[in-house]
C-alpha positions as CSV (number, residue, x, y, z in Angstrom):
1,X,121.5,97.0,88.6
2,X,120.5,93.2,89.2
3,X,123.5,92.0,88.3
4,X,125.4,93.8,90.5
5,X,125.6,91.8,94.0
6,X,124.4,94.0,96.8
7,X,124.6,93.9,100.5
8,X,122.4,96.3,102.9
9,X,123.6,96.9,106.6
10,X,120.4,97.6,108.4
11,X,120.9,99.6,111.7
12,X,118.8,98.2,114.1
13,X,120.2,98.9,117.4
14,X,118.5,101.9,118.7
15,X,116.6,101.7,122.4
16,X,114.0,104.3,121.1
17,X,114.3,105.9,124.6
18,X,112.4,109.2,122.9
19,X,109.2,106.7,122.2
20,X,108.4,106.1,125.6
21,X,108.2,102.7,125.4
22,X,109.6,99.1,126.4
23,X,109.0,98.5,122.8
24,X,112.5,98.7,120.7
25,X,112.2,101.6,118.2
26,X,112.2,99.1,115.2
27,X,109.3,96.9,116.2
28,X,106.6,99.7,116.1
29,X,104.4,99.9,112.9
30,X,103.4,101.9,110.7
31,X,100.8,100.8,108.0
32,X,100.7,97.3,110.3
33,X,104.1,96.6,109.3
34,X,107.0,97.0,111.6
35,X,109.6,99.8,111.1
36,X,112.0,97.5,110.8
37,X,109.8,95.5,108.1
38,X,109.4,98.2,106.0
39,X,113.0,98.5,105.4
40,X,114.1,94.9,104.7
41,X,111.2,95.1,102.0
42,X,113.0,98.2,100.4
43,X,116.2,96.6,100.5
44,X,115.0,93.4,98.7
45,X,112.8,95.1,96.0
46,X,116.0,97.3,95.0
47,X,117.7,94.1,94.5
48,X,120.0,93.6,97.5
49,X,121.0,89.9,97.4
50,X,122.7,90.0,101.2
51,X,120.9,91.6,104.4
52,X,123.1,92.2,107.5
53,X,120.5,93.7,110.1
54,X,122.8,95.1,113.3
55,X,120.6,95.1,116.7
56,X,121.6,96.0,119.5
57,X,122.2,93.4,123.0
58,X,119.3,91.6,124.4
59,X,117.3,92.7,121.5
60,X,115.8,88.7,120.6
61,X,112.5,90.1,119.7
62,X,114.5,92.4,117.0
63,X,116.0,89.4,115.2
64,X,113.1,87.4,115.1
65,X,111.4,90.3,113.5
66,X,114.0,90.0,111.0
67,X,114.1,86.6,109.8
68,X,110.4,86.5,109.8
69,X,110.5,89.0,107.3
70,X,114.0,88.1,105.6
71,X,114.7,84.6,106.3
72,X,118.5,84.7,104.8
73,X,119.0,87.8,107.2
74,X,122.0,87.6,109.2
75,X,122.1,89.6,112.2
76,X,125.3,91.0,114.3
77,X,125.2,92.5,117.7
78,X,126.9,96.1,118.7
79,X,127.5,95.8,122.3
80,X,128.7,99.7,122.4
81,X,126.9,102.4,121.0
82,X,129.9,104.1,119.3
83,X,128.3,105.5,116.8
84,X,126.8,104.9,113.1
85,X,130.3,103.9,111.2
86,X,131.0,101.5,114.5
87,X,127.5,100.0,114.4
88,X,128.5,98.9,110.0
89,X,131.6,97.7,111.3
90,X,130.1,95.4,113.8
91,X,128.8,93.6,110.3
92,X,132.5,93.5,109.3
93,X,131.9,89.8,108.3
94,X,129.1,90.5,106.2
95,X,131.4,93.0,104.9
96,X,134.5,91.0,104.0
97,X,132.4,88.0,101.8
98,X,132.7,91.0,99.2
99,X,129.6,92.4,97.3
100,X,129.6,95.3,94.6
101,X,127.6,97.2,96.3
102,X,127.1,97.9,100.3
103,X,123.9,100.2,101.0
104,X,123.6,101.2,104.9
105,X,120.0,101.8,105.8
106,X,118.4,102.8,109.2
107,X,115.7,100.5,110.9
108,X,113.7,103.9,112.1
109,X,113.5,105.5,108.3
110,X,110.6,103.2,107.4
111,X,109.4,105.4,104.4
112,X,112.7,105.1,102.0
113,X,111.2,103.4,98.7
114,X,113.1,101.0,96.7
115,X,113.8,103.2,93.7
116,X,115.7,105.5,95.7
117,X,117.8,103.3,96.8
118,X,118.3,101.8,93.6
119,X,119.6,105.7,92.6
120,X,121.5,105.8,95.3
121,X,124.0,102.4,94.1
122,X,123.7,103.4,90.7
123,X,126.6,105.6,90.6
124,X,129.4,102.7,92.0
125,X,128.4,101.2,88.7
126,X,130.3,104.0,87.5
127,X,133.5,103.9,89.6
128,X,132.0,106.1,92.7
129,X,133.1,104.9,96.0
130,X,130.5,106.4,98.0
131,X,127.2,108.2,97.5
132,X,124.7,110.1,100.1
133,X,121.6,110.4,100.0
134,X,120.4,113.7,100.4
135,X,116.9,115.8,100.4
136,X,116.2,119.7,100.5
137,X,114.5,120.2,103.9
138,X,111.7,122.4,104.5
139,X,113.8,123.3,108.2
140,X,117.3,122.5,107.6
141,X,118.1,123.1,111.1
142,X,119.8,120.4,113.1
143,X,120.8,118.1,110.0
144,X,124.2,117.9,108.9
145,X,125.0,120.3,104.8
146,X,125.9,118.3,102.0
147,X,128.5,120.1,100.3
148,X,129.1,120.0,96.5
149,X,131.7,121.0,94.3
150,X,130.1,120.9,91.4
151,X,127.5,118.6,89.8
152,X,126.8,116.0,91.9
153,X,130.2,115.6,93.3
154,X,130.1,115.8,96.8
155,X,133.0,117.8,99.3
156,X,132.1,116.7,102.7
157,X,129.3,116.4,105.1
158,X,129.3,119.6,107.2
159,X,127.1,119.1,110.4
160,X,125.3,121.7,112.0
161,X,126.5,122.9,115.2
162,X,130.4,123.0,113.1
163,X,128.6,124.9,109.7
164,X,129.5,128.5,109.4
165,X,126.7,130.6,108.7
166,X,126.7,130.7,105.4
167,X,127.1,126.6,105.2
168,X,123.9,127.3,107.4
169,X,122.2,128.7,104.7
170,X,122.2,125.7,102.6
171,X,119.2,123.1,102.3
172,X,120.5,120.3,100.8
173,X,121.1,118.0,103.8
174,X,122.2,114.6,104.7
175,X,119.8,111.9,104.9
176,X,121.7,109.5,106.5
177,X,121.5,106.6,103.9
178,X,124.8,105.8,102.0
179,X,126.4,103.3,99.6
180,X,130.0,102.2,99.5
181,X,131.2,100.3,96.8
182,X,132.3,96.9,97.7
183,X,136.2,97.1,96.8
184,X,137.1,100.1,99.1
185,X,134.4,100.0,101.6
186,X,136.5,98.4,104.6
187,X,139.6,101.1,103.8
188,X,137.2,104.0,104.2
189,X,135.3,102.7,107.2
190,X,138.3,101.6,109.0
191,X,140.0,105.1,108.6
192,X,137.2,106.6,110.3
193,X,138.0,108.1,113.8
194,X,136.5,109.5,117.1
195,X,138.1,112.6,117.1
196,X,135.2,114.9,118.0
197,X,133.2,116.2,121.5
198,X,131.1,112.9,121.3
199,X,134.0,110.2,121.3
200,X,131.5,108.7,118.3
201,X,132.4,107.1,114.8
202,X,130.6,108.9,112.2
203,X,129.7,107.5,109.1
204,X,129.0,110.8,107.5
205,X,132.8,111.0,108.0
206,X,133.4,108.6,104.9
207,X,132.5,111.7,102.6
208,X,136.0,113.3,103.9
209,X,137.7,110.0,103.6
210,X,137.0,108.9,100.3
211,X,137.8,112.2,99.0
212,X,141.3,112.4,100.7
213,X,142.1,108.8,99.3
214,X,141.4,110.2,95.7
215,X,137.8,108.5,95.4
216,X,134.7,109.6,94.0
217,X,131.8,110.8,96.4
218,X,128.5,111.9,94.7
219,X,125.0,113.3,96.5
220,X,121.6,111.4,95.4
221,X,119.0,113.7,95.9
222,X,115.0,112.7,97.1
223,X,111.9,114.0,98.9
224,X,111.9,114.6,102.3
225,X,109.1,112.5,103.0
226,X,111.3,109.4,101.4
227,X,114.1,109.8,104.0
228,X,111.6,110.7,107.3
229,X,113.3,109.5,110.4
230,X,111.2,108.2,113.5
231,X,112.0,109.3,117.3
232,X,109.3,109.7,119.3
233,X,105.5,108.9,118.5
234,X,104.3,112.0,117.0
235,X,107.1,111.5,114.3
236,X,105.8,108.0,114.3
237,X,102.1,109.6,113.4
238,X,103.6,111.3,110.9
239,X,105.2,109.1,108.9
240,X,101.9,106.7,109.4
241,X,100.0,109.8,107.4
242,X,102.3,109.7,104.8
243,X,102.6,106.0,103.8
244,X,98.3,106.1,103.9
245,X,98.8,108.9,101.8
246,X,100.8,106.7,99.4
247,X,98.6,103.8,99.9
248,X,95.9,105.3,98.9
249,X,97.1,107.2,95.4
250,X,98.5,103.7,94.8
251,X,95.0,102.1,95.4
252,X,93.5,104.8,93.1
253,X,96.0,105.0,90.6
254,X,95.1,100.9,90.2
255,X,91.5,101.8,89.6
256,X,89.7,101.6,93.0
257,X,87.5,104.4,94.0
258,X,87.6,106.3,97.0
259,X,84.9,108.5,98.1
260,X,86.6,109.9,100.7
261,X,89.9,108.7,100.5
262,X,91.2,110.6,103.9
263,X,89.4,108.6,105.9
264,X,89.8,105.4,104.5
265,X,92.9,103.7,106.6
266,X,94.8,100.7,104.5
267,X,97.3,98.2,105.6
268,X,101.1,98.1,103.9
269,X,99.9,93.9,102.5
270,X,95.9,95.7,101.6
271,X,95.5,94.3,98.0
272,X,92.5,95.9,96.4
273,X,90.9,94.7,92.6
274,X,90.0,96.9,89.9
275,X,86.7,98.5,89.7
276,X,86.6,98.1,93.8
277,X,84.6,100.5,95.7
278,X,85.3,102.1,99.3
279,X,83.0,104.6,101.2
280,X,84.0,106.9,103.7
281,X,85.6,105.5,107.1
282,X,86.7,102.4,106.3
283,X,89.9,100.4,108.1
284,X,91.7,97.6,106.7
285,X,93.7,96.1,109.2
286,X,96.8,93.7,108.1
287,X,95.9,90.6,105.7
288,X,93.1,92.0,103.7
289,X,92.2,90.9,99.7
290,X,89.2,92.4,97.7
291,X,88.5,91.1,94.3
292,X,87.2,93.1,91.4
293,X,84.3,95.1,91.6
294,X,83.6,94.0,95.8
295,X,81.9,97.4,97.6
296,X,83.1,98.3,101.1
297,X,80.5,100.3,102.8
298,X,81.0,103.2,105.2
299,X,82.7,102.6,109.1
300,X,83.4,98.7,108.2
301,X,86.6,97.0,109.6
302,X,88.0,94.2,107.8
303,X,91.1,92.5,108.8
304,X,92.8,88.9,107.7
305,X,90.0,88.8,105.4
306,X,89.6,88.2,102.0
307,X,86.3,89.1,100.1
308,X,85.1,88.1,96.9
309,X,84.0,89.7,93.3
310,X,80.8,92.0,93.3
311,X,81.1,91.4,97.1
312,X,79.1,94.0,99.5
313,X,80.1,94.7,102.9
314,X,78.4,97.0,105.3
315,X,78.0,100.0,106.5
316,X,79.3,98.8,110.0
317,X,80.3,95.1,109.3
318,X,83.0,93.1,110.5
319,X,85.3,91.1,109.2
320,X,87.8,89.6,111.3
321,X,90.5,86.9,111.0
322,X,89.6,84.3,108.7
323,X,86.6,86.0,106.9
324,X,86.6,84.5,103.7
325,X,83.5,85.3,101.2
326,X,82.9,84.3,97.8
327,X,81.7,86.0,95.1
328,X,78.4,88.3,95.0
329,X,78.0,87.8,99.2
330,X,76.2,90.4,101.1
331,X,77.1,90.8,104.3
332,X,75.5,93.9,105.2
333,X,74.9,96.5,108.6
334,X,76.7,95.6,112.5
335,X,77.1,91.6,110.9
336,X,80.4,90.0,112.3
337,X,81.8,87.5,110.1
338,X,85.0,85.4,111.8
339,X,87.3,81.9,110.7
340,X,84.0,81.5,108.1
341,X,83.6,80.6,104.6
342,X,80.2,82.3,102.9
343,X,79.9,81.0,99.9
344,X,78.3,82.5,96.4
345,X,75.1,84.5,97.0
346,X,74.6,83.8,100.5
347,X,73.7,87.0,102.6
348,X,73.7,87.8,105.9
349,X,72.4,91.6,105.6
350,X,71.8,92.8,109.2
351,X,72.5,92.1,113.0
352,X,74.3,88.6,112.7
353,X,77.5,86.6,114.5
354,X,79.1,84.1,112.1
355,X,82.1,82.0,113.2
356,X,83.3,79.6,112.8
357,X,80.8,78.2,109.8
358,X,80.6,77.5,106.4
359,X,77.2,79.6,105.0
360,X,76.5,77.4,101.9
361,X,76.2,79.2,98.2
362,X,72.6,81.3,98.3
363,X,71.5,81.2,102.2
364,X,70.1,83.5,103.9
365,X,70.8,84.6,107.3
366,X,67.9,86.5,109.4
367,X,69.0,89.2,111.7
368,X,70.1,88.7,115.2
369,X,71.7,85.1,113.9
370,X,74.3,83.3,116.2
371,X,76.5,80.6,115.1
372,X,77.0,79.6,119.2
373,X,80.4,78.7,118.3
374,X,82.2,78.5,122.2
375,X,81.3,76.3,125.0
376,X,84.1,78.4,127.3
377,X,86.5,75.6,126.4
378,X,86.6,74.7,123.2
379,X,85.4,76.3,119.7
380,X,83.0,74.3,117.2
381,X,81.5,74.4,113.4
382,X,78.6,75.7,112.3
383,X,78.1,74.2,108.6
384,X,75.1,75.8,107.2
385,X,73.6,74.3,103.3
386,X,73.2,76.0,100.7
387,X,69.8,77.6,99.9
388,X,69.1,77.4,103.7
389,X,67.1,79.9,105.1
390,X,67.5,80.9,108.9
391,X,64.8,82.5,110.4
392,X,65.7,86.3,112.6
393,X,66.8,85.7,116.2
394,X,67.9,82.2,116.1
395,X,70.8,80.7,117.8
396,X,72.5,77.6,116.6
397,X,74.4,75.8,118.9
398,X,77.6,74.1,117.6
399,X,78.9,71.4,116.6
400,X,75.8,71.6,114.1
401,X,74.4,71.4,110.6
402,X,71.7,72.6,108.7
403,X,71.1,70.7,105.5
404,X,70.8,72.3,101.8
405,X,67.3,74.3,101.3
406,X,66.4,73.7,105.2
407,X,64.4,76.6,107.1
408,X,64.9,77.5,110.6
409,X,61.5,79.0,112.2
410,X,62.5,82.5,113.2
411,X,63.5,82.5,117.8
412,X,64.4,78.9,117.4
413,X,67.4,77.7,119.4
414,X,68.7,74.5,117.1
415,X,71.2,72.0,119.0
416,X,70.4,69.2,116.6
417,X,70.9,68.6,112.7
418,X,68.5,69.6,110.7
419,X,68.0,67.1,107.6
420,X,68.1,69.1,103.7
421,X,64.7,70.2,102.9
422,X,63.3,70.6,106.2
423,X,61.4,72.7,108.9
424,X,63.3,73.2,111.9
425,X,61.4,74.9,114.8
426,X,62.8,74.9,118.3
427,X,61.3,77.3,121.0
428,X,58.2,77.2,123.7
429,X,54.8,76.7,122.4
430,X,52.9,80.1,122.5
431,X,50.6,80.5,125.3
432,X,47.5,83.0,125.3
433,X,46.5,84.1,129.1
434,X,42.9,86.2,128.3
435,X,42.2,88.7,130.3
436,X,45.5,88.5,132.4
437,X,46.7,91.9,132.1
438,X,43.2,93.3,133.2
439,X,43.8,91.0,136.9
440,X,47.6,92.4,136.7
441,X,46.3,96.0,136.8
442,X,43.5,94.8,139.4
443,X,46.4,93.6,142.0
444,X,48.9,96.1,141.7
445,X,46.1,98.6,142.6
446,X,45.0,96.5,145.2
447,X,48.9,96.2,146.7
448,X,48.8,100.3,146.6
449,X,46.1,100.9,148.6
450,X,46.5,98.4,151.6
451,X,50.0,100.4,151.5
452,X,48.4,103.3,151.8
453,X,45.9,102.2,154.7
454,X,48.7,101.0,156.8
455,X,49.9,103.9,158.9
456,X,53.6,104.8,159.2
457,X,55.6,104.1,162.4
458,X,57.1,107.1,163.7
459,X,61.0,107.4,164.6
């Protein structure tokens, strides 16, 4: 199929008015990815050398999304909503370059994987001018029949309020998705009309075309869940349960363990090493990289991070934007690490903020740690040696650093370097008061009973 060039029409235009939102339909996420990003990765990764994504007007924020995600993306505007064959058409230069293959995919049908789609163009290889793709539906109600002749040879595209009853009857429905081969796809979409109680251009109506011009049309069947389309937010939910569904059998399947994989919630860009281990309630938000044989304790979020071989994190740690540890690090219960480097061995096991820093290769961090990394203007470093030891509840105030093998006395607040090899104790001197909690008792007993001598004025 490589060699074959290929050009997907993305349809992008939809408002998503069943969504609820100011949000267009093909910019909400499932698996942190966009809808719309979801689909450009399919198209690429079943070899489509051209991308044409069609938006809809005033939809910036739409083609942005695209070429962030396929820079050689062109997009195309339909200023009418005439229906599906008139929003392809509006990529009629896309179109006319010529291609071998033209596969039209729909911005809200996020979950189509790229081998299906590479079924779906296989058979213009073999002189077919247009194939569907089609699913056997669980409800089959309000989705237009596929109807075969025999094999895979495909009659028309009956819809559902036209089907008899007996058309009713039949499963095997139409996904939407199509491919036209190159050489006749302008005659067939051209020849498509409006004659129906919608005024509307139906691409489903290429079926009937390509049949009456003496073409081949075949049916591609695949799951239902491959073809799920998105309207409103609980659809949206749904397809979001299936792609963590296949995230996670793909995550297994690759060798990590999963304790409780239901409840473990992974990112569409989550890459996760062999031997990798993940207890219940874990989230992986977008950006996230665990090496071999790195444990990721219960109810931890971890997001832009990446975390090291025979790494431990949590229960209940944090790692946010920038979180970068190196092999063998512990970073261990309600520890937030953030834009920080912790090198080999170093641990920070409980009750610690580090940002900002670099935690050399073997320190340790006492609980309650701050790096003190904002003034309310402007952020600053925290550079920490290694073999440093920083004593619980201390607070170091950036810009800072704390040499190789230094110790930090436990409550100290350190706004100055601290040389390697030293003893760094910053806090109040203690002060012992004897007897003073005797003389506190004796004048709050005292206060209570001149209050009680002193008679109440009346109203």
């Amino acid at each position: 199929m490589s060699e074959r060039t290929c050009l997907a029409i993305v349809l992008a235009a939809g408002e998503g008015i069943r969504m609820r939102s100011n949000l267009p339909k093909s910019l909400h996420s499932v698996g942190h990815r966009t809808l719309l990003a979801h689909v450009l990765a399919s198209a690429e990764q079943a070899g489509c050398t051209d991308i044409a994504v069609v938006i809809g007007p005033d939809h910036a924020a739409v083609a942005a999304e695209a070429r962030a995600v396929a820079p050689h993306a062109q997009t195309f505007e339909q200023r009418e909503r005439l229906g599906t064959a008139h929003a392809v058409l509006a990529a009629r230069k896309a179109i006319m370059r010529g291609v071998d293959d033209i596969v039209v995919m729909f911005a809200d049908t996020p979950l189509v994987r790229p081998e299906s789609l590479s079924r779906l163009r296989a058979p213009l290889a073999a002189d077919a001018a247009v194939a569907v793709l089609g699913f056997r539906a669980a409800n089959p109600q309000g989705y237009g029949r596929l109807l075969l002749t025999r094999g895979d040879d495909i009659l028309g595209i009956r819809e559902d309020s036209d089907a008899t009853p007996e058309e009713r009857r039949i499963d095997f429905c139409n996904a939407g998705l199509m491919a036209l081969s190159g050489r006749h796809a302008l005659a067939i979409l051209e020849r498509i009309g409006n004659a129906n109680a919608k005024g509307e251009y139906y691409l489903s109506d290429a079926v009937a075309i390509a049949r009456d011009m003496g073409l081949k049309a075949v049916a591609i069947e695949t799951t239902e869940d491959d073809v799920r389309g998105i309207n409103t937010k609980a659809q949206l939910a749904e397809a979001e349960a299936v792609l963590q569904q296949r995230l996670r059998a793909a995550a297994m399947e690759a060798g990590v363990t999963m304790i409780a994989p239901e409840t473990v919630f992974l990112s569409a860009d989550t890459k996760l090493g062999k031997d990798v281990i993940i207890e219940p309630n874990v989230v992986f938000g977008p950006g996230v990289t665990v090496d071999d044989g790195a444990t990721i304790r219960a109810f931890s979020h971890l997001e832009g991070a990446h975390v090291g071989k025979s790494a431990r994190v949590g229960p209940y740690a944090r790692l946010r934007p920038g979180a970068k540890l190196e092999a063998d690090v512990h970073i261990g219960n309600f520890v937030e690490v953030k834009e920080a480097t912790v090198e080999q061995g170093a641990k920070a096991n409980h009750l610690a903020y580090i940002g900002d820093a670099r935690v050399g290769a073997g320190a340790n961090i006492g609980a309650g740690t701050i790096t003190c990394n904002y003034d309310g203007i402007a952020k600053h470093r925290t550079d920490i040696g290694k073999g440093a030891f920083i004593g619980t509840n201390s607070s170091l105030i950036a810009p800072v650093k704390i040499g190789d093998n230094a110790y930090i006395g436990s409550g100290s607040v350190i706004t100055k370097d601290v040389p390697a090899g030293a003893l760094a104790i910053a806090r109040a001197r203690q002060a012992i008061k004897e007897g003073w909690v005797k003389r506190l008792h004796q004048v709050k007993a005292l206060g209570k009973s001149l209050r009680k001598a002193v008679p109440k004025k009346r109203a």
